[in-house]
C-alpha positions in Angstrom: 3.4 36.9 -12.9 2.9 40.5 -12.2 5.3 43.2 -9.8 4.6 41.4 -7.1 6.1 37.8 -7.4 8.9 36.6 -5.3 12.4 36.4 -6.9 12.4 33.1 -7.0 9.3 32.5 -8.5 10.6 35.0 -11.6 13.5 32.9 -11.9 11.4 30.3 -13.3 10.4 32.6 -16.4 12.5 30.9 -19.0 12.3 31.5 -22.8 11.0 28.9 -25.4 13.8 26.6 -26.5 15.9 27.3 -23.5 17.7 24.4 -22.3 15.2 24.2 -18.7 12.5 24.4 -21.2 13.8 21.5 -23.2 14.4 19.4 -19.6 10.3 20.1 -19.4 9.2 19.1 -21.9 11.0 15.8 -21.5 9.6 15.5 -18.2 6.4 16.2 -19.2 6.6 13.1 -22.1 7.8 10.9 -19.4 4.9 11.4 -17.2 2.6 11.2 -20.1 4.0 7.7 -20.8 3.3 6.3 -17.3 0.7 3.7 -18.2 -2.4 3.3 -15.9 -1.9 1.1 -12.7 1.8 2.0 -12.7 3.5 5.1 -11.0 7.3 6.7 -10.7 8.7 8.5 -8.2 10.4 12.0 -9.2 13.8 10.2 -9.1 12.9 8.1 -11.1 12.0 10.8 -14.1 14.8 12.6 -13.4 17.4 11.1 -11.1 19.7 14.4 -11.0 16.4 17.3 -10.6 13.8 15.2 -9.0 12.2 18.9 -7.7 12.7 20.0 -10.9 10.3 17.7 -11.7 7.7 18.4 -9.2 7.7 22.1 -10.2 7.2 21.4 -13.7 4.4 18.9 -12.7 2.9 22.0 -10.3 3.0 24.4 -12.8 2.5 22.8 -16.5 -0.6 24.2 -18.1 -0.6 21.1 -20.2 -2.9 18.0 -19.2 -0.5 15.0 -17.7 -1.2 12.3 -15.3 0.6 14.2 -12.5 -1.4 11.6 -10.3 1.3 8.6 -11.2 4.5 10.4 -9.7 5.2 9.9 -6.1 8.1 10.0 -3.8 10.8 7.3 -3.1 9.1 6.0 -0.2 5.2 5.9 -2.0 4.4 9.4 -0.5 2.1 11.0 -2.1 1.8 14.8 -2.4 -1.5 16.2 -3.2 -2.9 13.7 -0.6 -6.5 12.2 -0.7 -6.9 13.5 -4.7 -4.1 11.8 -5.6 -4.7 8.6 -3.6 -8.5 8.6 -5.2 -6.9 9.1 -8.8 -4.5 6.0 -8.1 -6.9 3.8 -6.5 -9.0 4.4 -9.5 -6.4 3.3 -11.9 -5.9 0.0 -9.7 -2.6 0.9 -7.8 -2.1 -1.3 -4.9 -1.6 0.9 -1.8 -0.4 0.4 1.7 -2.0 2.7 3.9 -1.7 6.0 2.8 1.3 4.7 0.7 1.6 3.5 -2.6 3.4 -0.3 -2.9 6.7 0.5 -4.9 7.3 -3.5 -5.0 4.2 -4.0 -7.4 3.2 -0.4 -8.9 6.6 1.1 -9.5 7.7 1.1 -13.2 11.5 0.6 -13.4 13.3 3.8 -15.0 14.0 3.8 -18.5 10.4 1.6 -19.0 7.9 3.3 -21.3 5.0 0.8 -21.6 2.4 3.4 -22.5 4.7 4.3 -25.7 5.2 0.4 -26.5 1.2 0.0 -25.6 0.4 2.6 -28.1 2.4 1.4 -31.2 0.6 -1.8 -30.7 -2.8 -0.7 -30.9 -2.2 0.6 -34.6 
């Protein structure tokens, strides 16, 4: 970020192995272990910073499947990109939404970590 970056943008400029830093990477292992076909919504990786987690998803230089977070009602943010990258992965939509009764994986669920151990 050069001179010219808001404040609040500069605010976000945290050191390595600061404690937002740590929260991050968390998030980002969370996302990572959203298995194909399923999505969360931001509240659901972090209940108490869900736009926490939506600016560490919009600004992570790292590859994640950003694709499989939505909002709590099945919104989805980045629109018809997002909405191709779902229906791709076979996540049922309604509408422009995506169905939270069938595609939602309950917090605390990692089936992409369980789905890897068993592949060994």
């Amino acid at each position: 970020m050069g001179p010219s970056a808001p404040r609040w943008k500069a605010a976000w400029r945290v050191p390595a192995g600061s404690r937002i830093d740590t929260r991050a990477a968390r998030i980002l292992a969370l996302v990572r272990a959203i298995p194909k076909g399923f999505v969360q919504t931001y509240g659901d990786i972090d209940p108490h910073a869900p736009r926490l987690v939506g600016h560490v998803l919009a600004t992570t230089k790292y590859k994640v499947p950003w694709h499989r977070v939505v909002r709590a009602d099945g919104g989805m943010t980045q629109g018809r990109v997002q909405r191709e990258r779902l229906r791709k992965e076979g996540v049922p939509l309604c509408g422009n939404r995506v169905d939270l009764t069938v595609a939602r994986l309950p917090r605390g669920i990692t089936l992409g970590m369980s789905a890897k151990r068993d592949s060994r």
